[in-house]
C-alpha positions as CSV (number, residue, x, y, z in Angstrom):
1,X,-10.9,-12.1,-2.8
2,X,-12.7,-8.7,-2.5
3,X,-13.2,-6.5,-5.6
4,X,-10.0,-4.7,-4.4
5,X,-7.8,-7.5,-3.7
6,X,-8.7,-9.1,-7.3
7,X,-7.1,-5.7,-8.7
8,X,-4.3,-5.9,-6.9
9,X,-3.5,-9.4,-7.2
10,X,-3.8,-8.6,-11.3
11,X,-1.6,-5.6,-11.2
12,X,1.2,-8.1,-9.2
13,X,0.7,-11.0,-12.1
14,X,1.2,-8.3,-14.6
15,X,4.3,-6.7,-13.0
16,X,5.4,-10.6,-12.2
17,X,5.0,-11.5,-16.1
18,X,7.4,-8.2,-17.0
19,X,9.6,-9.4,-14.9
20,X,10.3,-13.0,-15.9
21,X,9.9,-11.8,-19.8
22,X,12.6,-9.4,-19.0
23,X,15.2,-11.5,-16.8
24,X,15.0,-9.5,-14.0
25,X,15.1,-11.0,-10.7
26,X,12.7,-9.9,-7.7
27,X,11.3,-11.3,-4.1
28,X,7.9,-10.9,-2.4
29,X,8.7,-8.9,0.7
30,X,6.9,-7.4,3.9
31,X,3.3,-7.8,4.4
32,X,2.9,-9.4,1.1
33,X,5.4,-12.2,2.2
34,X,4.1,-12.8,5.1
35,X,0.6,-13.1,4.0
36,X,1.8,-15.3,1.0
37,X,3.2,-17.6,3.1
38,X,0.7,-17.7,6.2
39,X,-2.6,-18.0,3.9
40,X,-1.4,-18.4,0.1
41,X,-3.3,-14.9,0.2
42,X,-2.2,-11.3,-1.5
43,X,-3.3,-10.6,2.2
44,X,-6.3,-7.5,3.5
45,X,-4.0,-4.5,2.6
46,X,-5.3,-4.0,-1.2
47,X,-3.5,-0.6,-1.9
48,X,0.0,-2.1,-2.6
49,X,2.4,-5.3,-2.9
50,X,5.6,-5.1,-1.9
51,X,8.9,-6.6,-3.4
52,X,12.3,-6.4,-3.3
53,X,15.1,-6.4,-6.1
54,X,19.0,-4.8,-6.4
55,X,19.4,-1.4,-7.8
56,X,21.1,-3.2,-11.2
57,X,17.7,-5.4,-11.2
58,X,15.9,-2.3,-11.3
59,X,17.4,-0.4,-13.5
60,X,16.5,-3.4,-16.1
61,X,13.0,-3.5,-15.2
62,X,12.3,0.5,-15.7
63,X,13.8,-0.5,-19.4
64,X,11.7,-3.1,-19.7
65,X,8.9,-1.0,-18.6
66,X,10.2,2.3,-20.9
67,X,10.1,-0.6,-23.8
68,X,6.4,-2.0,-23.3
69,X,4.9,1.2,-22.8
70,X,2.0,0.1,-20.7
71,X,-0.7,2.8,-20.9
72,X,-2.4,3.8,-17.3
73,X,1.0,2.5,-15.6
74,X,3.8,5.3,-13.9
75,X,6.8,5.4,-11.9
76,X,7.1,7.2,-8.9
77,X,10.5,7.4,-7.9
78,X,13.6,9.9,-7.0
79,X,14.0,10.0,-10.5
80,X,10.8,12.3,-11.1
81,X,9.7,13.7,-8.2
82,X,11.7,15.3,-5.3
83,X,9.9,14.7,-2.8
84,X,10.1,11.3,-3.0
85,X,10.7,9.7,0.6
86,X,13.4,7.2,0.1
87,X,15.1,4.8,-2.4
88,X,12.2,3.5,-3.3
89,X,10.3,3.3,-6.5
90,X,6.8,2.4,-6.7
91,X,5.0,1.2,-10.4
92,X,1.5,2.9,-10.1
93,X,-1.9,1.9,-12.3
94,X,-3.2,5.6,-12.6
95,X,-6.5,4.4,-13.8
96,X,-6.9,3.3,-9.5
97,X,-6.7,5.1,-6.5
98,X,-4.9,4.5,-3.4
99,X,-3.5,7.2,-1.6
100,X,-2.6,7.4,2.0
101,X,-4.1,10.3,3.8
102,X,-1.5,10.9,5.9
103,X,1.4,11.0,3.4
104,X,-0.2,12.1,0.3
105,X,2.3,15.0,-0.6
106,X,5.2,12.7,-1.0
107,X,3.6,11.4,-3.9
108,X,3.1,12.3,-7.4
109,X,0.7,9.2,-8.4
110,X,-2.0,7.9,-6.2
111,X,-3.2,4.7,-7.7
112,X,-2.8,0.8,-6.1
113,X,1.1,0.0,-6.5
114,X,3.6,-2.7,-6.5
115,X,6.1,-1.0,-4.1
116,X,9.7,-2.0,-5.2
117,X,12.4,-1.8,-2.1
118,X,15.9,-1.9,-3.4
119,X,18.8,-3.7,-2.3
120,X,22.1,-2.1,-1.7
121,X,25.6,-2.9,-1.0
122,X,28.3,-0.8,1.0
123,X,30.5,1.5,-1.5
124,X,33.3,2.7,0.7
125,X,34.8,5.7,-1.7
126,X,34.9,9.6,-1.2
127,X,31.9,9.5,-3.7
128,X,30.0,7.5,-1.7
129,X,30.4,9.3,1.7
130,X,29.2,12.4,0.0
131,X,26.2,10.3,-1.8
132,X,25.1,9.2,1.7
133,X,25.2,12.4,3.4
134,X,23.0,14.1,0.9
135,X,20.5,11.2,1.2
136,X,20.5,11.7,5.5
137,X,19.0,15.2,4.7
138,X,16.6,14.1,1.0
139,X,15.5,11.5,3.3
140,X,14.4,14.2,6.7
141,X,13.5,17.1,3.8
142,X,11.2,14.8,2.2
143,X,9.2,13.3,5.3
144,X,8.2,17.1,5.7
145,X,10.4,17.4,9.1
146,X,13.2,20.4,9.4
147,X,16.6,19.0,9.9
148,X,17.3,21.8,12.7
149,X,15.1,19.7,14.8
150,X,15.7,16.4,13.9
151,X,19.3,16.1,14.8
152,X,21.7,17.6,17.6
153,X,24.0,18.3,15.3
154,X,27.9,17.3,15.6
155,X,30.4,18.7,13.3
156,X,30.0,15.7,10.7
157,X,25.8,16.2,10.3
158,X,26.2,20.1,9.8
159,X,28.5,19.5,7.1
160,X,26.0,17.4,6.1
161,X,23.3,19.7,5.8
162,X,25.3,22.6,4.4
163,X,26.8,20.1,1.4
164,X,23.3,19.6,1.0
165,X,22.6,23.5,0.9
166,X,25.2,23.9,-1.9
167,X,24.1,21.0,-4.1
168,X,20.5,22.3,-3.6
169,X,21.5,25.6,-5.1
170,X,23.6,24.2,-8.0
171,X,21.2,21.1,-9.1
172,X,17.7,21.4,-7.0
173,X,15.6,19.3,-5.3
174,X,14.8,17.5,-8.2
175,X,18.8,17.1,-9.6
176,X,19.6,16.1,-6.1
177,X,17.3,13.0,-5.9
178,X,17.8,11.8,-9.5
179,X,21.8,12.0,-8.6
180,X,21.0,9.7,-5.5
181,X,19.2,7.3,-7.6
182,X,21.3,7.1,-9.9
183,X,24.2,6.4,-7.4
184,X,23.0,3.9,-5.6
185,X,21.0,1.8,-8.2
186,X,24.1,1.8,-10.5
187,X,27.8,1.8,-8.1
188,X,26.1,-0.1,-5.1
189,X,24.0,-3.1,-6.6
190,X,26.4,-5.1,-5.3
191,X,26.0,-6.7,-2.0
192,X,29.1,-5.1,0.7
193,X,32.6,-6.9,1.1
194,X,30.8,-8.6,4.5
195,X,28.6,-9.7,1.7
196,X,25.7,-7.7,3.4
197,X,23.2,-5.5,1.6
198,X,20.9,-2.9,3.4
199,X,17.7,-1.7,2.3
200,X,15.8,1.7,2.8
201,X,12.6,1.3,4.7
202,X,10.2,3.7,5.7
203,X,12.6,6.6,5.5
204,X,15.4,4.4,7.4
205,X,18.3,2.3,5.9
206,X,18.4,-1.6,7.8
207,X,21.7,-2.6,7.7
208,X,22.9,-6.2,7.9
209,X,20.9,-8.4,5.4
210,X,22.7,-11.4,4.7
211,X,23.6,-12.0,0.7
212,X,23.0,-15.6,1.2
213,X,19.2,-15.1,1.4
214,X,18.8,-14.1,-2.1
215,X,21.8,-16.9,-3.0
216,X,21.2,-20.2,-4.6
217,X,17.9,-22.1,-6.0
218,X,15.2,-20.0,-6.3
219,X,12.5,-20.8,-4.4
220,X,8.9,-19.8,-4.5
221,X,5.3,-19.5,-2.8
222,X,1.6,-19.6,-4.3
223,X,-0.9,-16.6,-4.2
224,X,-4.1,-17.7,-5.2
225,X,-2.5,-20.4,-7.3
226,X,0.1,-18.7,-9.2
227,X,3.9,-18.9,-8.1
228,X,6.2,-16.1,-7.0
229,X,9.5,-16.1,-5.9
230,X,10.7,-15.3,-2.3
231,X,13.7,-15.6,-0.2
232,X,15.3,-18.5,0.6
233,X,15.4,-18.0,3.5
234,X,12.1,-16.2,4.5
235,X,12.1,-16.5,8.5
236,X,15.2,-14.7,8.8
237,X,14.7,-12.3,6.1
238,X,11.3,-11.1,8.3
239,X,13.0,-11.1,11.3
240,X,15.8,-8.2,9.6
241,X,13.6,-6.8,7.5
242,X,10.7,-5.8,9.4
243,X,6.8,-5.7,8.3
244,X,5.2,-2.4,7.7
245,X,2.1,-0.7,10.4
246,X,-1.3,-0.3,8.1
247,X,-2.0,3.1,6.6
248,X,-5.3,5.0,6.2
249,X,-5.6,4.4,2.6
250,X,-8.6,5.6,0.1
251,X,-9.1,3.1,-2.8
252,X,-10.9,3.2,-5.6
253,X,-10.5,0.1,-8.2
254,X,-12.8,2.3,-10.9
255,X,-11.6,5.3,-11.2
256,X,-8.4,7.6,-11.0
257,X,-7.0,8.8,-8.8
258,X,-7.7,12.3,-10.6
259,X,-10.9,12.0,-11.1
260,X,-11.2,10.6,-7.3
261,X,-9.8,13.4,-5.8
262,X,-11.6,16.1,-8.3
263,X,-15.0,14.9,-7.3
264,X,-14.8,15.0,-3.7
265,X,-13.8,18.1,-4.2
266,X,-10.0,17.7,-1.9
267,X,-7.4,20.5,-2.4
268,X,-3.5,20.2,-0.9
269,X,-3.9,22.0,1.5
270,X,-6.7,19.6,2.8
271,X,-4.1,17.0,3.0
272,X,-1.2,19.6,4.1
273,X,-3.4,19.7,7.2
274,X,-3.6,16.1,7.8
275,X,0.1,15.8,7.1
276,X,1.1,18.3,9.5
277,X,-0.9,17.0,12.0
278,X,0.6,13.9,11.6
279,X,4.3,15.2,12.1
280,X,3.3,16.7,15.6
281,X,2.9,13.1,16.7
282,X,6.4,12.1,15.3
283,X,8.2,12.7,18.9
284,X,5.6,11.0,20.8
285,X,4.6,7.3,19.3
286,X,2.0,6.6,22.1
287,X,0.0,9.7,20.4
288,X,1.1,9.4,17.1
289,X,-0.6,5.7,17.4
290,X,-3.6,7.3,18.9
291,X,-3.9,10.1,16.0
292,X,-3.4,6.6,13.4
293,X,-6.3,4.6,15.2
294,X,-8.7,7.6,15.2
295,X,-7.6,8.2,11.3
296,X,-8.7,4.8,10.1
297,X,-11.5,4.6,12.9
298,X,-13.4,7.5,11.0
299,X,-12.2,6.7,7.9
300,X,-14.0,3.0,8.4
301,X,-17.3,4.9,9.6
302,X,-16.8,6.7,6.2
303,X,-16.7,3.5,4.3
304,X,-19.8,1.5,6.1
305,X,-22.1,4.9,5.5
306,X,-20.9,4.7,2.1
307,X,-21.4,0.3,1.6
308,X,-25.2,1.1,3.4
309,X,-26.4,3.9,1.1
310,X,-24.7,2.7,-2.1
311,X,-26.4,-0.8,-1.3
312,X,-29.5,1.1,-0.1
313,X,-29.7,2.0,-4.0
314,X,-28.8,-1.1,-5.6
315,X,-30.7,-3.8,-3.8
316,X,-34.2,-1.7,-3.0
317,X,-35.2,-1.6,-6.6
318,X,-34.5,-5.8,-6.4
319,X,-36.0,-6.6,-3.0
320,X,-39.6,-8.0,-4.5
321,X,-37.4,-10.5,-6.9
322,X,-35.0,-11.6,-3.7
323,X,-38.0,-11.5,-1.1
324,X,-39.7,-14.4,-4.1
325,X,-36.2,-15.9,-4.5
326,X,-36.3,-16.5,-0.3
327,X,-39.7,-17.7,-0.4
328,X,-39.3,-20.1,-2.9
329,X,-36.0,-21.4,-0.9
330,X,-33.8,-20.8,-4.1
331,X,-30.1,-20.5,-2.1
332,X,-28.1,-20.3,-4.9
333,X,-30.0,-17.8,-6.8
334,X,-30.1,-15.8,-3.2
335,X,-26.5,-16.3,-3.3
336,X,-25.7,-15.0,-6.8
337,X,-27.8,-12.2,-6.3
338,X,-26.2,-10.7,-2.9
339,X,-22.5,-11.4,-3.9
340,X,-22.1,-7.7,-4.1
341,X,-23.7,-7.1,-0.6
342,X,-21.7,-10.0,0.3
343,X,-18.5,-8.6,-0.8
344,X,-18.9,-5.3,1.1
345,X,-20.0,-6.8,4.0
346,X,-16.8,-8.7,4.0
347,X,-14.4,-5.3,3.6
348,X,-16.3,-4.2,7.0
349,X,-16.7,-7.2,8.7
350,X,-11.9,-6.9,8.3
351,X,-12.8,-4.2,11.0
352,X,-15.5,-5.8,13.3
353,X,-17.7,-3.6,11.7
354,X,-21.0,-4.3,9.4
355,X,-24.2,-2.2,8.0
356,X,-28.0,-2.9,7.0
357,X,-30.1,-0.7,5.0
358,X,-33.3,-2.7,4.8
359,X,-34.7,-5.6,8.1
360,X,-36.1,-7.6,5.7
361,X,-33.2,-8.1,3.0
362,X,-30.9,-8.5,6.1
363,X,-32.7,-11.2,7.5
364,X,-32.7,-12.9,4.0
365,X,-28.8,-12.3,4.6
366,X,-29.0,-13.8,7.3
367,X,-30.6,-16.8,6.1
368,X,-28.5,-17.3,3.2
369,X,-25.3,-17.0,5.5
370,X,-26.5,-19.7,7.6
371,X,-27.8,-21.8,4.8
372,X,-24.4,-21.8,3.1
373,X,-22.7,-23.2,6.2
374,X,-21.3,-19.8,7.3
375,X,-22.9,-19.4,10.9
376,X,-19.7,-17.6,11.9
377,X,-19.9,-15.2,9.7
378,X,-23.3,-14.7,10.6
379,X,-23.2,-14.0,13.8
380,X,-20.8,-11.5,13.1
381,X,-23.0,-9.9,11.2
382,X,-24.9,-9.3,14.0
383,X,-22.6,-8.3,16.5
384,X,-21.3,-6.1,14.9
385,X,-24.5,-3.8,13.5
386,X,-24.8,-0.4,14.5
387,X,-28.4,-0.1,16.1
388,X,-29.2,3.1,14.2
389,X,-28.4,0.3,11.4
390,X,-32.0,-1.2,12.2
391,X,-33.9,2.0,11.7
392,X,-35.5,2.2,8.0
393,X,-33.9,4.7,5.6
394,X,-36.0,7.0,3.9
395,X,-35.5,8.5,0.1
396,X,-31.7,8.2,0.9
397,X,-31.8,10.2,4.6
398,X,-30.9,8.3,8.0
């Protein structure tokens, strides 16, 4: 595991331990399932875990939570912050960062997460017709899109929209999404009378997720040797549930997000921009893609400019002590002493991409690579250097 991925991983055994000292009952899900299961991995997306428990689960783990009082942890949720996307809730370490640059005003903490998707079952009362209508516009409102445009609007969705209108007035934004929350964590944690539940993903509900997945023994998988519980049935649960896309995420396992964001000097609007950029693309996926790729395309450049300069500094001051360590054929030293330049190269090398910031250390890379039986690697390595890579930097410029 990368630097990243090791602080991930801890935040998921913390929220894990809370969980089974508290009786509450949760599942792996998405890409953290899937990567669980193919390679006993916490998997390359080191901004967030994602898991899965009913509303009446989750209610007893924000207790839980309330009770500890974990310093540098938040919630992120409906319950404090209207413009939450969905029925969600996300337990944040605000001494990290990772914030998405494309949806960073839905959020009101920007550090690595465990992302908590909630289970819900079908409550078929007046109540619950009028809970489900305010959600259809919260859920449009909140993704930044105008409702006007969104739908076509029969009789039934602009009653919709002007109940939401009225409640707006009376409650606001904020009284709105903590109602929702409270409704559908509390009278529909239980599964439907087709024994279904459905589950709000990405700013959609997906209907039709069989009870008898979450039924019966519990069964578990192995992340980097510790257990977790998933599924029973995992293979159909994928198949319902769906995986999420990547997003262009910054990440920081350091600092805060606060202080993140204060040095590099970002205002909203910065990310206003990028956000409404974004939502142009919504009607046309082909280019909305397109936008994505070039998004995390120079946001990768970003990162192997940063890994050369801010190993530039580290290593230059060293390279007498490695070029002696290379002469006099001591491996393992060689390989103690570039496990930081070893670890960035491996975040770039995720996206066929890799840096140099001195011939000569890079060829003692090289060496070392090759030495410790990892030709592949080194070839990659290669293949994927920049050729303006190979020219010397000089006092921090090139």
């Amino acid at each position: 595991m990368n630097k990243e991925q090791a602080k991930l991983f801890e935040l998921l055994e913390e929220f894990d331990a809370l969980c089974r000292e508290s009786g509450v009952q949760y599942y792996l899900t998405g890409e953290t399932l899937k990567h669980a299961l193919e390679s006993e991995s916490i998997g390359p997306n080191a901004a967030y875990a994602s898991v899965l428990m009913t509303g009446d689960n989750c209610r007893k783990f924000m207790d839980a939570l309330a009770k500890k009082g974990y310093s540098n942890r938040e919630l992120d949720y409906w319950g404090n912050n209207p413009t939450y996307p969905d029925f969600t809730l996300r337990y944040v370490a605000s001494d990290t960062t990772a914030f998405d640059m494309t949806d960073y005003l839905n959020y009101r903490a920007h550090g690595m997460y465990i992302e908590v998707e909630i289970l819900r079952g079908f409550v078929k009362s007046r109540k619950a017709g009028t809970m489900r209508a305010l959600e259809r516009v919260a859920v449009i409102s909140a993704l930044g899109e105008d409702p006007d445009s969104y739908w076509t609007f029969d009789s039934k969705e602009k009653m919709d929209k002007l109940y939401y209108r009225v409640s707006k007035m009376l409650r606001g934004e904020a009284g709105i999404r903590r109602k929702l929350f409270e409704f559908f964590s509390k009278e529909c944690c239980k599964p439907s009378a087709r024994r279904m539940y459905s589950v709000c993903h990405n700013g959609n509900v997906i209907k039709g997720i069989p009870k008898e997945i979450f039924e019966g023994e519990i069964h578990e998988c192995v992340i980097n040797g510790r257990a977790f519980p998933i599924p029973s049935d995992c293979e159909r649960f994928i198949r319902k549930a769906g995986v999420k896309s990547p997003e262009t995420f910054v990440i920081d396992t350091e600092r805060a997000y606060t202080d993140v964001i204060e040095s590099a000097g970002l205002a909203t609007d910065d990310f206003r921009k990028i956000h409404e950029a974004d939502l142009r693309f919504t009607d046309n996926e082909r280019s909305k893609k397109k936008y994505f790729d070039i998004a995390r395309h120079d946001w990768q450049i970003v990162q192997q400019t940063d890994a050369r300069f801010r190993m530039w500094k580290e290593y230059m001051p060293r390279k007498e002590s490695i070029l002696k360590m290379y002469e006099e054929g001591d491996y393992d030293g060689l390989s103690n002493e570039l496990r930081e330049y070893d670890e960035e190269m491996d975040k770039l090398l995720a996206y066929k991409k890799s840096f140099s910031f001195d011939n000569e250390l890079l060829d003692v890379y090289i060496h070392t690579l090759r030495h410790n039986g990892q030709e592949e690697k080194a070839e990659n390595v290669i293949r994927w250097m920049p050729e303006s890579h190979l020219k010397e930097i000089i006092n921090g410029n090139n």
